[in-house]
C-alpha positions in Angstrom: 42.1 13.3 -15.0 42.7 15.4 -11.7 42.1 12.3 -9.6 44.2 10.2 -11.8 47.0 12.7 -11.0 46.3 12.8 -7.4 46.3 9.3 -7.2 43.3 8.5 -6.0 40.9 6.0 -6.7 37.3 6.7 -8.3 34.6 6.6 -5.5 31.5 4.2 -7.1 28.0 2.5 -6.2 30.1 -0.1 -5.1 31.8 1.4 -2.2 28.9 1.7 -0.4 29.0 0.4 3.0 25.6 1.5 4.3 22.1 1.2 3.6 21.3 4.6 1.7 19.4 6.6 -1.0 21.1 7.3 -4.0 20.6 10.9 -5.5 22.6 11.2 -8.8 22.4 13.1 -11.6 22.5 10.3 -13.9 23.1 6.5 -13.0 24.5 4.7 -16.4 25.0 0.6 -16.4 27.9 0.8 -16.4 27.7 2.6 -12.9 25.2 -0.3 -11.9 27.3 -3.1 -13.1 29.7 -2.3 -10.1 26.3 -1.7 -7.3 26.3 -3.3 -4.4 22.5 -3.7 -4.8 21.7 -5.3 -0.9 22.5 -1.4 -0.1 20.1 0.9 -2.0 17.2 1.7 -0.7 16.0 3.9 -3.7 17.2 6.3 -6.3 16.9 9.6 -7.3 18.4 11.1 -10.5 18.4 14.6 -12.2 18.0 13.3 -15.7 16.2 10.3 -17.2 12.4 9.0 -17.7 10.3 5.9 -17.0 12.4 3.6 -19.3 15.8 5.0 -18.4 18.0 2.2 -17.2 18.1 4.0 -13.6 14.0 3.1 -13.6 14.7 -0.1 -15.0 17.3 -0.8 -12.6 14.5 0.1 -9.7 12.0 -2.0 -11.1 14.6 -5.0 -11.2 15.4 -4.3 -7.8 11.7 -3.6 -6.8 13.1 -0.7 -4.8 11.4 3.1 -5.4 13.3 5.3 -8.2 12.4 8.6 -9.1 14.1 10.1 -12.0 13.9 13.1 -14.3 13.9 15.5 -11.2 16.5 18.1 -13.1 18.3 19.6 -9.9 18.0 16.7 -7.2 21.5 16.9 -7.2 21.3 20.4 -5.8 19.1 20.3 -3.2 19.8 17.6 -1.7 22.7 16.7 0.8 24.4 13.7 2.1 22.9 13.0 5.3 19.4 14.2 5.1 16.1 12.7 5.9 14.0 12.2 2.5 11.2 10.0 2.0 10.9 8.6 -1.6 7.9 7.8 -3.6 8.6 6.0 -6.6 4.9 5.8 -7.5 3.9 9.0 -7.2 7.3 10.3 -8.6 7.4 12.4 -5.6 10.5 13.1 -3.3 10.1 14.8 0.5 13.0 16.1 2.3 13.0 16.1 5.7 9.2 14.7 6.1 6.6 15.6 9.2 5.9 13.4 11.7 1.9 13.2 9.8 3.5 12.8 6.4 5.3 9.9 8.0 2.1 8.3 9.5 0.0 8.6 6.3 3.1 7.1 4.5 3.2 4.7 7.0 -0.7 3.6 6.4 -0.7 3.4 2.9 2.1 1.0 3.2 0.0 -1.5 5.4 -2.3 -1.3 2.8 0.3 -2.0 0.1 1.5 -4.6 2.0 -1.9 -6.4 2.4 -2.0 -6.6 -1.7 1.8 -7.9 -1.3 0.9 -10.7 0.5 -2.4 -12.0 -1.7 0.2 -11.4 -4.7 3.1 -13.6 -2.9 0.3 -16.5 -2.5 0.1 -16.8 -6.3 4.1 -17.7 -6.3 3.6 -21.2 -7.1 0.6 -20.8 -9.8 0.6 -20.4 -13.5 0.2 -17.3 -15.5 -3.7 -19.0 -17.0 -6.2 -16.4 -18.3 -9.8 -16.9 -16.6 -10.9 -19.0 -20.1 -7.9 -21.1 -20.0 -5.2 -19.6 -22.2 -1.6 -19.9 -20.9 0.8 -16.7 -20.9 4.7 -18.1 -20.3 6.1 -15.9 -17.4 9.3 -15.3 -17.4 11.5 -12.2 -15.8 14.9 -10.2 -17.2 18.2 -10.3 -15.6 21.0 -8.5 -15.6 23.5 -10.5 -13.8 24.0 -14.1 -12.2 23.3 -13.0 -8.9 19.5 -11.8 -9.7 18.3 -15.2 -10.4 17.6 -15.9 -6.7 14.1 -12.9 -7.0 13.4 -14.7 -10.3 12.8 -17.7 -9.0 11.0 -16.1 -5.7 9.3 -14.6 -7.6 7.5 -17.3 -9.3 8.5 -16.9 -12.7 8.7 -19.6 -15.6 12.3 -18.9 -16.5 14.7 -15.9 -17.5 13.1 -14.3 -20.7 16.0 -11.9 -21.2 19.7 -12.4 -19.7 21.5 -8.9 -20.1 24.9 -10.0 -20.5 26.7 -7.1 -21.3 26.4 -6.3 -17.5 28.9 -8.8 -16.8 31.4 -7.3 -19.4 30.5 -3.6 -17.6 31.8 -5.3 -14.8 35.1 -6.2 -15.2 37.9 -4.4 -15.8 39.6 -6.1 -18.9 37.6 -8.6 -21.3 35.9 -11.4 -19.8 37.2 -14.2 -21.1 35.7 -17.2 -22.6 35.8 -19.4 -19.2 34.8 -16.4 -17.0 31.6 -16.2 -19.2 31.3 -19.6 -19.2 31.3 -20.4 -15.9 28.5 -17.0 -15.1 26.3 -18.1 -17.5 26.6 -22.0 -15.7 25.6 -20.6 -12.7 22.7 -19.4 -13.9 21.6 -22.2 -16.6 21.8 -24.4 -12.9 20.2 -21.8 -10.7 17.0 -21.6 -12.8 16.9 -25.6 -13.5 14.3 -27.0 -14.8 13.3 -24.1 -16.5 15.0 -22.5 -19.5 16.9 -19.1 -19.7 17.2 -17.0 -22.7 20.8 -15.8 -23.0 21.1 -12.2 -25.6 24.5 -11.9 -27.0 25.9 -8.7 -26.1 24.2 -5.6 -26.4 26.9 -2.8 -26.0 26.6 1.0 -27.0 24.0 3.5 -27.0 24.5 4.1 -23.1 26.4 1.2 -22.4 30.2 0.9 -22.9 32.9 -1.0 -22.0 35.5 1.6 -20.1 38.3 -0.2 -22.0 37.3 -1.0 -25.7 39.0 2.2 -26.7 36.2 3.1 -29.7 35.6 5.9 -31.4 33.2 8.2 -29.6 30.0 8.6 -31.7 27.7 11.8 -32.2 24.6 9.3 -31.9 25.2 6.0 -30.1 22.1 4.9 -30.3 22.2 4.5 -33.9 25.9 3.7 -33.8 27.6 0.8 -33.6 25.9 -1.3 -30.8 24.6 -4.6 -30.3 25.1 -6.8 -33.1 26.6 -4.2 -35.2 29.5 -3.6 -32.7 29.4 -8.3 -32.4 30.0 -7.7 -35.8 32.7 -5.7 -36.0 34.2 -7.9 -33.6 33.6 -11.3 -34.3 36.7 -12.3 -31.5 34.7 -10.9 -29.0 31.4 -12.6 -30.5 32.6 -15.6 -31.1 34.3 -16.0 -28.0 30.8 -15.0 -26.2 28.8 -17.4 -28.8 31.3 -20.3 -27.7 31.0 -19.6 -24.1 27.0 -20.0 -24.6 27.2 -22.7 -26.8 29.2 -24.5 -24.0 26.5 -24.4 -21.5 23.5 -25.1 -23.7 24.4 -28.7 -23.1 23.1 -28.7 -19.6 20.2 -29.0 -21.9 17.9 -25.4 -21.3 20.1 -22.3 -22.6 18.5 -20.2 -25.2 20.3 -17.8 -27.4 19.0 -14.5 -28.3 20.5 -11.7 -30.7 19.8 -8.0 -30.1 19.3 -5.3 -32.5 18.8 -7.5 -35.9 17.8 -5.0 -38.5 17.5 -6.9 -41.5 17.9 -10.6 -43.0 21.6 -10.0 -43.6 22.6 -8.8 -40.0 20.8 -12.2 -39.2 22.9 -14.5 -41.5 26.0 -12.9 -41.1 25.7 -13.1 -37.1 24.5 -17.1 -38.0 27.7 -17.6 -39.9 29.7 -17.0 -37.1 27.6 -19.0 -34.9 28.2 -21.9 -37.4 31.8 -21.3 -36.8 31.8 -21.5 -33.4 29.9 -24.9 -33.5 32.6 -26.2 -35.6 35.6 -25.2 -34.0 33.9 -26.8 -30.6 33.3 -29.8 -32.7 36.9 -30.1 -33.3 37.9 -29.5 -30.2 35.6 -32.2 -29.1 33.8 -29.7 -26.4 29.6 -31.0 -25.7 27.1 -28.4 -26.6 23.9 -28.7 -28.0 23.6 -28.8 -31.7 20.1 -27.9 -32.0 20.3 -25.2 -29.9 16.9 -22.8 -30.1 17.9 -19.5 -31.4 15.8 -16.1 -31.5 16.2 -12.1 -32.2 15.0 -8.7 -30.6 12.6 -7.4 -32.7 13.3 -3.8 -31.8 14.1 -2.3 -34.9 10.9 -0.8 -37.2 12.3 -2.8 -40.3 13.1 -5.7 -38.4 9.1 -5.9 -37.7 8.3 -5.0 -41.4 10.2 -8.0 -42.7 9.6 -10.1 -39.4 7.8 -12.8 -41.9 11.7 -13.5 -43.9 13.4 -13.6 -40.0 10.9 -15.9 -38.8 11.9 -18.5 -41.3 15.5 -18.3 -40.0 15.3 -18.7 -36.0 13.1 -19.9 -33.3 11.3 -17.3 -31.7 11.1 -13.5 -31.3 11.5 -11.2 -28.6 9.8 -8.3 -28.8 12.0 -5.1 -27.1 9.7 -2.3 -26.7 11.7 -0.3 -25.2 13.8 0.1 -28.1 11.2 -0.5 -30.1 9.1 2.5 -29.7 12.6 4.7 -29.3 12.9 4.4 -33.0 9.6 4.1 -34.2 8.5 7.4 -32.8 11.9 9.4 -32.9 11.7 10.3 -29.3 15.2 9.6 -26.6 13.3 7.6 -24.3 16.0 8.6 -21.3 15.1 12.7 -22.3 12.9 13.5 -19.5 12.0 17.2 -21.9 10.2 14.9 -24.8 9.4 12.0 -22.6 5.5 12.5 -23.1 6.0 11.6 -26.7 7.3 8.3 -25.8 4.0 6.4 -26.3 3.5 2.4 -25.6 0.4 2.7 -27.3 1.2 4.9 -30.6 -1.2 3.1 -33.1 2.3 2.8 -35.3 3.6 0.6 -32.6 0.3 -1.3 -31.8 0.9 -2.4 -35.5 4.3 -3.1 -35.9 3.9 -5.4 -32.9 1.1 -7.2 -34.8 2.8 -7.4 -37.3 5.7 -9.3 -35.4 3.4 -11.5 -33.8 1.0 -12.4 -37.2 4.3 -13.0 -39.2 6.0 -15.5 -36.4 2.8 -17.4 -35.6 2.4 -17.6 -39.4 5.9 -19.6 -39.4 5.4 -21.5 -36.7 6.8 -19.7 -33.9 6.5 -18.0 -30.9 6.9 -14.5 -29.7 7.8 -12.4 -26.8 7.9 -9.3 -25.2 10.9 -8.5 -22.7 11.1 -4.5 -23.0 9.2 -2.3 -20.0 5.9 -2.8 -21.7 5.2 -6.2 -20.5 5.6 -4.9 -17.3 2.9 -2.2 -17.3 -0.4 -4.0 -16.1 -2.3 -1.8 -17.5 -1.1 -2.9 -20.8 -1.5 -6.3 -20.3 -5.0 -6.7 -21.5 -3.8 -5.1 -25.3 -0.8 -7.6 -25.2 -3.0 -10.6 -24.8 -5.0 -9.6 -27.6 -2.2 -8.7 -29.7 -1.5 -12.5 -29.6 2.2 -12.8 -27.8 3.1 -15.7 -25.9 5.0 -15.1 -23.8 6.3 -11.6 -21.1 9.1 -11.1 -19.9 9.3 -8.5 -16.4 11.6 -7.1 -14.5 11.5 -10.1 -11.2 9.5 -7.8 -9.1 6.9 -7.1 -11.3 6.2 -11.3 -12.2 3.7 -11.6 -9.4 1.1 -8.5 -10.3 1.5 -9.5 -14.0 1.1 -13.2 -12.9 -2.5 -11.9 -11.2 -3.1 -9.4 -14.1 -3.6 -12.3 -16.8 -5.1 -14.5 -14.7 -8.0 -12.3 -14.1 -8.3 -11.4 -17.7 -10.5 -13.3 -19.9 -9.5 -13.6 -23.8 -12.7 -13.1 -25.6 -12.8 -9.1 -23.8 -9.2 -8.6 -24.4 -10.0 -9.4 -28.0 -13.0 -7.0 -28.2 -10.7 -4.2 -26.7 -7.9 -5.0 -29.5 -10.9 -4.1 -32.0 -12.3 -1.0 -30.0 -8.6 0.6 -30.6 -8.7 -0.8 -34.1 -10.7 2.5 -34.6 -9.1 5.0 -32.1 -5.7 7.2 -33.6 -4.9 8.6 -30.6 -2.3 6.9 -28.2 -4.2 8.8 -25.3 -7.5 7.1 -26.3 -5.8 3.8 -26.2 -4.4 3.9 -23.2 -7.7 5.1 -21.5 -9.7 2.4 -23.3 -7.0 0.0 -21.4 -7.1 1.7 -18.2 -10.5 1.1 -18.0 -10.7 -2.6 -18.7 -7.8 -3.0 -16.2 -9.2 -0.9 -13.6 -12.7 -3.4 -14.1 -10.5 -6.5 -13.3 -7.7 -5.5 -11.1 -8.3 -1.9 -9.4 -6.1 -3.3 -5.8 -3.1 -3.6 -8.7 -3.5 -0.2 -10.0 -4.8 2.4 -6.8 
């Protein structure tokens, strides 16, 4: 308000004009959307946790991020030295000459692993007995696609697009969204990109929709619920993406489905956009494969009715284990109770993966668990087909799976079978991937 009446204009991410650090108390998407990402050099943040967008964001980036630091913001000033370690979660200010040397040395070793990594670019995510894993890395907006495709991935798994609506100022409009989701559908040709419709609230919202402020957005109206409210806005998005499935490999992806209802209802308009862009006489493709997040624990208990209505599922963990286990997975205070491998979430993925493989299709993962290679052995046994990473994280996955052989990832599915403690999973997983990968993990 007070700068509004000064008359001044809001300082963001994206008037940086140097190469710099930045230390934040909290770093929202919609902060992001406006980043001039060539610019950061790594983040640090007061609030959040592991799966907070800010560490998200990083990951995307494949820059260092530490987060959940409570009073960075105070003891840090513009201008001084710091040395960031996003692995260790560890920030020095002002570092010694010897702290910068041993820093120095352990990232000649890092980049030595880099470079074996960078050589599997152009092969295929194959376990050791033969069983192929798709590949494919997240996106938030069109101009990420040129580290997918460095990267060696096998497509775009999940395309963010609510990034592009954080970005503007007014609506995007049917042609503006259009012609960003053209750009990518072209960048990534041959391979195919899966497009989610809008995925607004919770911690991401557009500066002038002018809604109601809720006491729990997270359980508010986002996602599909808020598409549904507004089916101008949906429809408009659904006709934009429609438009540039003709080129022949677009996707489409709905967040947040709770129930068969939510599903059909959000088909209906879908069905509506088709016709009015059959009038019109405008190409798309009829057939057009579609898919949901599974992220939602009912969504998994009746994933065996969804999977008879769409094409695939995507699995968002991220979500996924958020509501599952009660636990604000961007509260740094309870973040030691947010738990990839809570035996409750171990089976509602199963459950996913057992109901769509029953009906005939195929299932994903795209939250922050597909990412974490010491995870991947559990996901392979757990029968999924395909993982979706942040870009900077395709290349160790990519050598993760191929290393791993099916059979042992099978016996370590049954070993957990009998453990009830998320901390004995995760060891039991640690272990297997420290036997077949250690240079990934140390």
């Amino acid at each position: 308000v007070i700068r509004n009446l000064l008359g001044r204009s809001a300082k963001t991410l994206g008037t940086m004009d140097l190469p710099q650090i930045v230390v934040a108390h909290n770093i929202t998407p919609s902060d992001t959307a406006t980043l001039n990402r060539q610019l950061v050099l790594g983040f640090a943040t007061d609030v959040g946790s592991r799966t907070s967008h800010t560490a998200i964001m990083a990951r995307s980036l494949n820059i260092p991020a530490v987060v959940g630091l409570k009073d960075i913001t105070e003891r840090l000033h513009p201008g001084e030295h710091v040395l960031l370690d996003g692995t260790n979660g560890v920030v020095i200010l002002n570092p010694t000459d010897q702290t910068l040397w041993e820093y120095g040395e352990i990232e000649v070793e890092l980049e030595k692993v880099e470079e074996v990594l960078t050589s599997l670019r152009d092969t295929v995510s194959t376990t050791a007995d033969g069983r192929h894993v798709i590949l494919s890395a997240n996106i938030e907006l069109p101009e990420d696609v040129p580290l997918v495709v460095a990267a060696g991935a096998e497509g775009i798994g999940l395309y963010r697009t609510e990034f592009f609506f954080l970005n503007k100022n007014d609506l995007p409009s049917e042609e503006e969204q259009y012609a960003a989701y053209r750009i990518v559908a072209e960048a990534i040709m041959p391979q195919s990109v899966i497009i989610r419709t809008l995925d607004l609230g919770g911690d991401k919202f557009l500066s002038h929709s002018h809604l109601p402020t809720e006491i729990n957005p997270f359980l508010g109206c986002r996602a599909i619920r808020f598409c549904l409210q507004r089916p101008d806005i949906f429809k408009a998005q659904l006709r934009a993406i429609l438009r540039v499935s003709d080129l022949g490999n677009v996707r489409m992806m709905f967040p947040m489905i709770s129930g068969l209802s939510e599903l059909r209802q959000a088909k209906e308009i879908l069905e509506a956009a088709k016709t009015e862009l059959r009038e019109e006489g405008k190409p798309f493709k009829e057939n057009i494969e579609l898919g949901i997040m599974i992220e939602v624990p009912s969504a998994a208990l009746v994933a065996e009715s969804l999977a008879r209505e769409v094409a695939f599922f995507s699995i968002g963990t991220n979500d996924l284990i958020q509501y599952t286990i009660a636990v604000d997975r961007v509260n740094e205070r309870i973040a030691h109770l947010y738990e990839p491998t809570h035996p409750a979430i171990l089976r509602l993925i199963e459950m996913a993966v057992t109901a769509a493989h029953r009906q005939g299709i195929w299932v994903g993962v795209c939250g922050e668990m597909a990412g974490e290679i010491t995870l991947t052995p559990l996901l392979l046994a757990l029968g999924v087909d395909e993982l979706s990473v942040s870009a900077g994280l395709v290349p160790r996955v990519k050598k993760a799976v191929q290393t791993l052989d099916s059979k042992e990832c099978g016996r370590l599915l049954e070993e957990t079978r009998g453990l009830a403690s998320a901390t004995d999973i995760l060891a039991r997983c640690e272990e297997v991937a420290q036997r077949h990968y250690p240079e990934l993990l140390n």
